[in-house]
C-alpha positions in Angstrom: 92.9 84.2 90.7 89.1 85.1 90.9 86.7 85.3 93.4 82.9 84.4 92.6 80.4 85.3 95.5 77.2 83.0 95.2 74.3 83.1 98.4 71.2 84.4 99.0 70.0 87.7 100.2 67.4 87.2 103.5 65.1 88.6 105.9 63.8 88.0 109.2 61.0 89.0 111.1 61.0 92.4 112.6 60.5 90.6 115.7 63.9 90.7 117.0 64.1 87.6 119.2 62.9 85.3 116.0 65.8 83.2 114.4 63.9 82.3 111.7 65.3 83.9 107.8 63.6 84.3 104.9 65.2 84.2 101.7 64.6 87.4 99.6 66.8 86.9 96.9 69.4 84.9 95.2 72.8 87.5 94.9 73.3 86.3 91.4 70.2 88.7 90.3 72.3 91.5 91.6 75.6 90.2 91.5 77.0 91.2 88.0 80.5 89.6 87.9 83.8 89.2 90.1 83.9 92.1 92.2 86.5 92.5 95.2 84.8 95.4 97.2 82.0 93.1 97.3 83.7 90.1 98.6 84.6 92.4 101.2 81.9 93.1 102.6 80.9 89.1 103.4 83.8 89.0 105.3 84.0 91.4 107.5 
């Protein structure tokens, strides 16, 4: 079974106490096809 990761990639404001995010980026740009390792990483 396959795994597809779909999201956004965001920033916030250097000012650390902000809770506001930014989106940068939408992962499919750099997200080129099922990858595992990936995946990984969002969960831990």
């Amino acid at each position: 079974m396959g795994t597809d990761i779909d999201g956004w990639i965001e920033y916030r404001d250097a000012d650390i106490d902000s809770a506001v995010w930014f989106p940068a980026m939408k992962i499919g740009v750099v997200y080129l096809g099922r990858d595992y390792d990936t995946f990984g990483y969002f969960l831990a």
